[in-house]
C-alpha positions in Angstrom: 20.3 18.5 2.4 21.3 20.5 5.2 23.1 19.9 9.0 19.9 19.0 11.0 19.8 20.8 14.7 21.4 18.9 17.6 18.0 19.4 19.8 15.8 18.1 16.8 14.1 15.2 18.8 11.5 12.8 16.8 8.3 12.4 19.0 6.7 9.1 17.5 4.4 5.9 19.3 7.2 3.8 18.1 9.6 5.6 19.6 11.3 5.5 22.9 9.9 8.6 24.8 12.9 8.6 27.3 16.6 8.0 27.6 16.2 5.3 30.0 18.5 2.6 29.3 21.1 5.3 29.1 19.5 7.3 31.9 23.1 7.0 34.5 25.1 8.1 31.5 26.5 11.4 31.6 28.6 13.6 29.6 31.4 11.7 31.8 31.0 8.9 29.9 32.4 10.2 26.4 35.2 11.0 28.3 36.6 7.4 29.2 38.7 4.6 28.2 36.1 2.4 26.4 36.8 1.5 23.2 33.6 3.7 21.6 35.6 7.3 22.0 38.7 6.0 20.3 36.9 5.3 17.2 36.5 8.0 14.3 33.4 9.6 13.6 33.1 7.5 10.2 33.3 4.3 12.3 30.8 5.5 14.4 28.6 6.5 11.8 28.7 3.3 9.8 27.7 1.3 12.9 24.6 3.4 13.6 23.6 3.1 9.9 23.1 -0.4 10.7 21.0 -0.2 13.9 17.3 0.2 14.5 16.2 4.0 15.5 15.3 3.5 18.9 18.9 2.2 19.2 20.3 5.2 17.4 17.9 7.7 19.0 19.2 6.5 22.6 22.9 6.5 21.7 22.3 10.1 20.5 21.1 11.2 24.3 24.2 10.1 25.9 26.3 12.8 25.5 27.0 16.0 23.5 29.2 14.4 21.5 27.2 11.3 20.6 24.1 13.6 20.2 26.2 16.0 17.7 27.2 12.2 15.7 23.3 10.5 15.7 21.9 13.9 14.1 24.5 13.7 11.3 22.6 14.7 7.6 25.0 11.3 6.4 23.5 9.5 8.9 20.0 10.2 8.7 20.3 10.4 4.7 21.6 6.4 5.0 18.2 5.7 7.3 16.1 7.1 5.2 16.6 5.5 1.8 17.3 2.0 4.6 14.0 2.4 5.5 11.9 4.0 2.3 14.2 2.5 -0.7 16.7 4.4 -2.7 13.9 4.9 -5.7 11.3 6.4 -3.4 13.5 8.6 -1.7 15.0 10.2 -4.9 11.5 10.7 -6.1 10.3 12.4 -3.1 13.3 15.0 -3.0 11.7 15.7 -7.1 8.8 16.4 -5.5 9.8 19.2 -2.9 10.4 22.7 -3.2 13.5 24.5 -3.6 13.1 25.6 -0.2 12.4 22.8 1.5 15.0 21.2 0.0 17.4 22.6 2.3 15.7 20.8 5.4 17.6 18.0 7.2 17.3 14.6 6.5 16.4 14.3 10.2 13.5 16.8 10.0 12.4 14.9 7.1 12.6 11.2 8.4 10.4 12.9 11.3 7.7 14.5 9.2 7.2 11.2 7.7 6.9 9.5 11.1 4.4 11.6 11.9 2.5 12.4 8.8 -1.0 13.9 9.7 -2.7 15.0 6.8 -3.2 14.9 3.2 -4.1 16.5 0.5 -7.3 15.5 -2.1 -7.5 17.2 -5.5 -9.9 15.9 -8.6 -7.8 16.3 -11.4 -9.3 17.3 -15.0 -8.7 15.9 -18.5 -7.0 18.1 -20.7 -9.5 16.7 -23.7 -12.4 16.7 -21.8 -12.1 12.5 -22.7 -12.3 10.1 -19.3 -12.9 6.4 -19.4 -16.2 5.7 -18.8 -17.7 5.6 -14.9 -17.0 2.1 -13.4 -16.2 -0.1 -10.1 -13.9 -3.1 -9.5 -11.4 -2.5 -11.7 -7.7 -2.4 -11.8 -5.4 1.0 -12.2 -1.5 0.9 -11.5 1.4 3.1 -12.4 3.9 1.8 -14.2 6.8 3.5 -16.4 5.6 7.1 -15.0 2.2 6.0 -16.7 -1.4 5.4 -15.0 -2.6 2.2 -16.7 -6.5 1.8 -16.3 -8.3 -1.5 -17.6 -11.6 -3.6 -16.8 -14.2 -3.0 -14.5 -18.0 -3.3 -14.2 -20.5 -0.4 -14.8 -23.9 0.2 -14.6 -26.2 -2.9 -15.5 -24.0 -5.3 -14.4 -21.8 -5.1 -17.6 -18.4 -5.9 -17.9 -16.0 -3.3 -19.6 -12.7 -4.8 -21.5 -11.0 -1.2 -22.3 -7.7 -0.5 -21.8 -6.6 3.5 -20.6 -2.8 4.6 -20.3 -2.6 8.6 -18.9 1.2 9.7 -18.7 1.9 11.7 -15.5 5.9 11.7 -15.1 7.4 12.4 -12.1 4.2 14.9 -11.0 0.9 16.2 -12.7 -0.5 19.8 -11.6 -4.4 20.1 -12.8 -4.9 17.9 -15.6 -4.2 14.4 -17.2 -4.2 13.5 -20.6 -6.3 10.1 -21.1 -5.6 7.7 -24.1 -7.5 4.5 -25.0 -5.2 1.8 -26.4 -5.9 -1.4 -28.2 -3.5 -3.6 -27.1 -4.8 -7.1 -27.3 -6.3 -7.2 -24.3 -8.0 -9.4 -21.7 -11.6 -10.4 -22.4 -14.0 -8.0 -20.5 -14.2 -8.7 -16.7 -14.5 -7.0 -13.1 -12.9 -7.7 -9.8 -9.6 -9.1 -11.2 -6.4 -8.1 -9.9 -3.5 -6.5 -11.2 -0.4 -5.8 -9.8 3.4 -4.7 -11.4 6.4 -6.7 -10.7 9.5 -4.9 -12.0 8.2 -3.4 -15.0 5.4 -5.5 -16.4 1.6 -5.6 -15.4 0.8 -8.6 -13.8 -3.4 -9.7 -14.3 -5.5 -12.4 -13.1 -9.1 -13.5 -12.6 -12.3 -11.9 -12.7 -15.6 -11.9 -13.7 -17.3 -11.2 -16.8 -21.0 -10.2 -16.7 -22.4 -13.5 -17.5 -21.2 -14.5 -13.9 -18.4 -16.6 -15.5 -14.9 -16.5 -13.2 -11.8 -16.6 -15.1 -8.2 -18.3 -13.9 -6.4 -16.9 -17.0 -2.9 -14.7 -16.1 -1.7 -11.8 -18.6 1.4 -10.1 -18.6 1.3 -6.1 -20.1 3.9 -4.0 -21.0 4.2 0.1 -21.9 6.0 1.0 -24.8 6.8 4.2 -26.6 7.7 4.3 -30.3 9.9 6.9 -32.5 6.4 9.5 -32.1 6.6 8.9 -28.6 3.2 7.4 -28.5 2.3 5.4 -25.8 1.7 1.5 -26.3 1.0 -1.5 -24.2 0.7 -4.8 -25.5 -0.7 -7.2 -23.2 0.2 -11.4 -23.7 -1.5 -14.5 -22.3 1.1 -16.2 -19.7 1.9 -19.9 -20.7 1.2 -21.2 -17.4 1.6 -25.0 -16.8 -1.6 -27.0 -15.7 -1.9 -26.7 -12.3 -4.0 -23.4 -11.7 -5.8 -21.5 -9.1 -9.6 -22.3 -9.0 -11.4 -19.4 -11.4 -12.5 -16.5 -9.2 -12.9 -12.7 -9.4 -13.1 -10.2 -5.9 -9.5 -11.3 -4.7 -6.6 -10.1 -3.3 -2.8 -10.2 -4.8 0.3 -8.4 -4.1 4.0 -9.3 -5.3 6.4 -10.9 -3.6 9.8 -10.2 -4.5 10.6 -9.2 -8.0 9.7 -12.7 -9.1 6.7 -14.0 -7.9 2.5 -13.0 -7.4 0.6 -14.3 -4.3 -3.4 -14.4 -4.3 -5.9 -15.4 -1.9 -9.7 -15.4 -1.3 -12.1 -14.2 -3.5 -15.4 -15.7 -5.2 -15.2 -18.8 -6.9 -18.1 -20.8 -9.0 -21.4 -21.0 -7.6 -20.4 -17.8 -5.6 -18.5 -19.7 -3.0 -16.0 -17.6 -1.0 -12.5 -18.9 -0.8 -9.3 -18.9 1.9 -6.8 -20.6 -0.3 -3.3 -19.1 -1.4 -1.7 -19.4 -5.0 2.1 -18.9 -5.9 3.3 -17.6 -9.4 6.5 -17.8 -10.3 7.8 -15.8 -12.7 11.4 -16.7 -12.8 11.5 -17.7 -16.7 11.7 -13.6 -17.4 7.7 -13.5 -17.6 8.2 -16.0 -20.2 5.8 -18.6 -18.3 5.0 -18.7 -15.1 4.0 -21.7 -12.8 1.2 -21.8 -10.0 1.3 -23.8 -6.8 -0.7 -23.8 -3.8 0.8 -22.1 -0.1 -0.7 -24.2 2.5 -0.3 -23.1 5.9 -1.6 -24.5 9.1 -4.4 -23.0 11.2 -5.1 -20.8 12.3 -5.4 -18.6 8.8 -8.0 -16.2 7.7 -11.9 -16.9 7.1 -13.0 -17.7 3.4 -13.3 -13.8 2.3 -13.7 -11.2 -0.8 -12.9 -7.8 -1.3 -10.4 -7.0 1.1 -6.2 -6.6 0.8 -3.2 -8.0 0.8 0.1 -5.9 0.9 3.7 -6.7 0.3 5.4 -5.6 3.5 9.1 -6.3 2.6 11.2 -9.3 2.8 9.2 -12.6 3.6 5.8 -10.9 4.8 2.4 -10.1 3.8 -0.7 -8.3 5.5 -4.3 -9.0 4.7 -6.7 -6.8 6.1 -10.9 -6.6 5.9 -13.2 -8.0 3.1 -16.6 -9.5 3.7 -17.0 -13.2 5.1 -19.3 -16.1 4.3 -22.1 -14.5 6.3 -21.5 -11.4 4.1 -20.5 -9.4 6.9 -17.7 -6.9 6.8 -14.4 -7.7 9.0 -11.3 -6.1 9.7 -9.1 -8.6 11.7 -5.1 -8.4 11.0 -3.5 -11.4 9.7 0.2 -11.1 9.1 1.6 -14.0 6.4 5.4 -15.1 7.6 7.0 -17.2 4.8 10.7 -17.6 6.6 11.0 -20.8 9.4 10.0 -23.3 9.1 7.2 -22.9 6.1 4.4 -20.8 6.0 2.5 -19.1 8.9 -0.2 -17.0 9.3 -0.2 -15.0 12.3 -3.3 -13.3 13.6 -3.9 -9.7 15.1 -7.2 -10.4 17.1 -10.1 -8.0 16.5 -12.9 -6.6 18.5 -16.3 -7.8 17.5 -17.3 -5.8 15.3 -20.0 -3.9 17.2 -17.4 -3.0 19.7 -14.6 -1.6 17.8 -12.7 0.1 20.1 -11.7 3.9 19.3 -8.8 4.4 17.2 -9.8 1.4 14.9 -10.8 1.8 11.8 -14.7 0.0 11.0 -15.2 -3.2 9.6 -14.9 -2.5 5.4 -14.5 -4.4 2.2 -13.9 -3.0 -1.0 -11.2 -0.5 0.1 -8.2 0.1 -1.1 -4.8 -0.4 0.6 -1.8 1.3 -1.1 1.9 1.2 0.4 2.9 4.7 0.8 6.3 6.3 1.9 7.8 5.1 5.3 6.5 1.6 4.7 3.0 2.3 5.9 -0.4 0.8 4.1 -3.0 3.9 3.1 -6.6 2.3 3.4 -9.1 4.3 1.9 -12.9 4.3 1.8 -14.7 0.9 1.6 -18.2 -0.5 2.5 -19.8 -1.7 5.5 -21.8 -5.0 5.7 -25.1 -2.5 5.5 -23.6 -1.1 2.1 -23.1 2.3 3.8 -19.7 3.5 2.4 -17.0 5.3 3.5 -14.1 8.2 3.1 -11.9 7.5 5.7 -8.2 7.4 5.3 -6.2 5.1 7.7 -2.3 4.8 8.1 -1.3 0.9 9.0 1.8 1.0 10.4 3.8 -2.4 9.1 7.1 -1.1 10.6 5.4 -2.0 14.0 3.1 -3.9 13.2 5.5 -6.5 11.9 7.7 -6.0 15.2 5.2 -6.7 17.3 3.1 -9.5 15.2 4.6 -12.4 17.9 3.6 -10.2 21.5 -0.3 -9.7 19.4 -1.2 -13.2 18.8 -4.9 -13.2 20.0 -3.8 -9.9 22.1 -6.7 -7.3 21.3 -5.9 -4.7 19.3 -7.5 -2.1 21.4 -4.1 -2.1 23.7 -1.8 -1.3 20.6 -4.0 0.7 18.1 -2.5 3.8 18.8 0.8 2.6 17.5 -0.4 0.7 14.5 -3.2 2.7 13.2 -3.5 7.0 12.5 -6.3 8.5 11.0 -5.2 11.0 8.9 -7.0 14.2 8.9 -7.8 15.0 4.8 -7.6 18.7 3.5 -9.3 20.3 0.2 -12.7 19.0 -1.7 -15.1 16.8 0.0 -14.6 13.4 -0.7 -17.0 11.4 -1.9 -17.9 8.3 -0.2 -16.8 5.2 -2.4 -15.8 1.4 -2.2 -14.6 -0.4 -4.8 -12.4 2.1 -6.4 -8.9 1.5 -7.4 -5.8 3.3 -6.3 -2.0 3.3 -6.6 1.0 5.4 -5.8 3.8 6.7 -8.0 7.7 5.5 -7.6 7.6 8.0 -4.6 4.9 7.1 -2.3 3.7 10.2 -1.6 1.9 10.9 -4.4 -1.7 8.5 -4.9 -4.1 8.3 -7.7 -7.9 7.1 -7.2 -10.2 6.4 -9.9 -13.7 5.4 -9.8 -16.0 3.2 -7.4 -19.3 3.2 -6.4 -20.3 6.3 -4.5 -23.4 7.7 -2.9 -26.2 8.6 -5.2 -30.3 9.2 -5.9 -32.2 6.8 -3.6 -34.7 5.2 -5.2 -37.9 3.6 -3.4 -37.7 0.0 -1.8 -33.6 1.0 -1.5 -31.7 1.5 1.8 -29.4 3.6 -0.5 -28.7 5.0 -3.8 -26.2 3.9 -5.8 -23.7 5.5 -9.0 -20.4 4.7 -10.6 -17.8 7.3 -10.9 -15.5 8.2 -13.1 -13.4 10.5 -11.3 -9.3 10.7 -11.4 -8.3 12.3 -7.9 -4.9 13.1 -6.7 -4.3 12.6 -2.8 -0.5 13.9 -1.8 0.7 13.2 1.8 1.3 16.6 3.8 4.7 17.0 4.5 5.1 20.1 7.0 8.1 21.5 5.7 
């Protein structure tokens, strides 16, 4: 990628919006004896590759010469795949034009920090075949593939099909959908399903007889000599201590070795708040479950809300519906470094106050990490039923830097740093809640299937009521 411009300044919440802690420097102060200006460029360089922005942004508006050093394209390139991953960033570069290719890393690190808008496309089959309409199931991209399984459709009834569509590295108008038998899972909704390295990782649910499960399956995407696509999923040998059976919870990996879940439904229909560890450091041979206790405070008993991998030794659950079936969206923020376990909470207006720049109390949203380590929450229901198509940026960047300053700080004082609603361009979205989404190697790319939307209100009903079966592209807008 190209030089960037020297007078390219990044305008973000979380950045510093003034020189001030170098404000009595002066172009003098190149110019002297301290031990900075006798270094070579390359030192220099490889000491701001290891130092926060703010701090590189500030050392950049001392001088002419610093500022000609922190916009260097090997500097910013080194940030960026810091900050984003190697894999995401060489996806996203795929993914631009020829033209834009040419932009500075700079320019590029800033349209991230201060992505907008997005794009929502509803993408055809190239048969004309779609899995059938359905909620509260799981979709994932693994090995360039879209893997689609479970759900719940109309009636109540489970569904126990499995659907693999390959998109690559990008996908214009039109997927190709494929039903596989691959040993799967008995039929069930509201399980989870997450990928860690390059195997799917299920568990729970509920089938329609109201039964919750506690079994865990491991998947995995194959292609033989014809270049057909396979996935064979397996039971996990799991040793006998396991999770309480439940369906509606949340999961997210952490690390490349292990599965967290919490919440959810349990028998009877009793909402949980407990936290499960799988290890799966036998090479997804077997796996073992124990129980993360942590000390209050910690979230309410809750279903149908999220829990995202942030990076490192933290985890954010956000929303769901409590015991009183009412909608939330508080902020916890799960530390697993010190001492043990700690949950730290991001106070929350009452619900009937939400302050502006908040998004409204939802459960059965979808939160998908996108590129520049930021959560995309999408759509959801309120406690009334009445859905939503909303799309939120979370900030975990600051949120996670500013998790200690927040405890039981309201939220309306730092919303504008942690929260953007982004502006969505295209077809009119349909309002939807339990849908399922997920994001391709680069993050900028999401796919959305299915949910309940809007539909014919029938008599005696507050509102109507239809599954979809829908495949819809959203692409962050990068203004390059």
């Amino acid at each position: 990628m190209a030089e960037g411009s020297r007078g390219n300044q990044i305008v973000s919440s979380s950045y510093p919006s003034s020189s001030s802690a170098y404000s009595s420097s002066s172009s003098s102060s190149c110019r002297d004896s301290s031990s900075i200006t006798q270094m070579s460029h390359d030192q220099i360089i490889s000491i701001l590759q290891l130092l926060p922005i703010e701090s590189v942004l500030s050392f950049s508006m001392t001088c002419r010469k610093f500022r000609s050093l922190g916009c260097s394209d090997a500097l910013w390139e080194s940030i960026c795949r810091r900050e984003w991953g190697r894999g995401p960033v060489d996806t996203t570069l795929g993914t631009l034009s020829s033209e834009s290719r040419g932009l500075s890393w700079k320019r590029l690190y800033q349209q991230v920090a201060q992505l907008s808008s997005l794009s929502y496309t509803r993408l055809s089959s190239r048969e004309g075949i779609f899995p059938k309409p359905r909620g509260s199931h799981s979709l994932n991209f693994v090995s360039d593939c879209l893997v689609l399984y479970g759900g719940g459709c109309d009636g109540g009834r489970h569904l126990d099909d499995t659907w693999v569509a390959y998109v690559g590295q990008g996908v214009k108008n039109a997927v190709h959908w494929k039903q596989v038998n691959s040993g799967q899972p008995s039929g069930r909704f509201g399980h989870t399903c997450i990928v860690i390295s390059d195997a799917l990782v299920l568990f729970g649910g509920i089938n329609d007889n109201g039964v919750r499960h506690s079994d865990t399956w491991i998947g995995r995407l194959s292609c033989d000599m014809s270049s057909e696509i396979k996935l064979a999923w397996k039971l996990l040998d799991v040793e006998h201590t396991l999770p309480p059976p439940r369906g509606a919870h949340a999961s997210c990996s952490f690390g490349e070795e292990k599965m967290i879940i919490h919440g959810g439904i349990g028998p009877g229909g009793l909402r949980l708040s407990d936290m499960w560890m799988l290890d799966l450091s036998n090479g997804f041979k077997s796996g073992r479950w124990h129980q993360i206790v942590t000390p209050q405070p910690s979230p309410a008993a809750r279903s149908g809300h999220s829990l995202t991998w942030a990076g490192e030794s933290s985890m954010v659950l956000f929303g769901g519906r409590g015991t009183g079936y009412e909608a939330l969206n508080d902020i916890w923020v799960l530390d697993m470094e010190g001492d043990g376990p700690e949950w730290v909470q991001i106070a929350c207006e009452r619900p009937g106050s939400v302050p502006r720049g908040l998004p409204l109390p939802r459960v059965g949203h979808s939160a998908t990490l996108v590129l520049g380590g930021k959560v995309l929450i999408y759509g959801g229901e309120d406690s009334q039923r009445r859905r939503k198509n909303d799309f939120w940026l979370l900030d975990l960047k600051t949120l996670l830097a500013l998790r200690r300053r927040l405890q039981n700080t309201s939220l309306k004082r730092v919303a504008k740093k942690m929260w953007k609603r982004l502006k969505a361009e295209g077809m009119q979205q349909d309002r939807r809640s339990f849908h399922a989404a997920c994001a391709d190697q680069s993050g900028r790319r999401l796919f959305i299937f299915g949910g309940m939307v809007d539909g014919i209100v029938h008599p005696a009903e507050a509102c109507g009521l239809r599954f979809d079966g829908g495949l819809f592209l959203v692409e962050l807008v990068l203004q390059l």
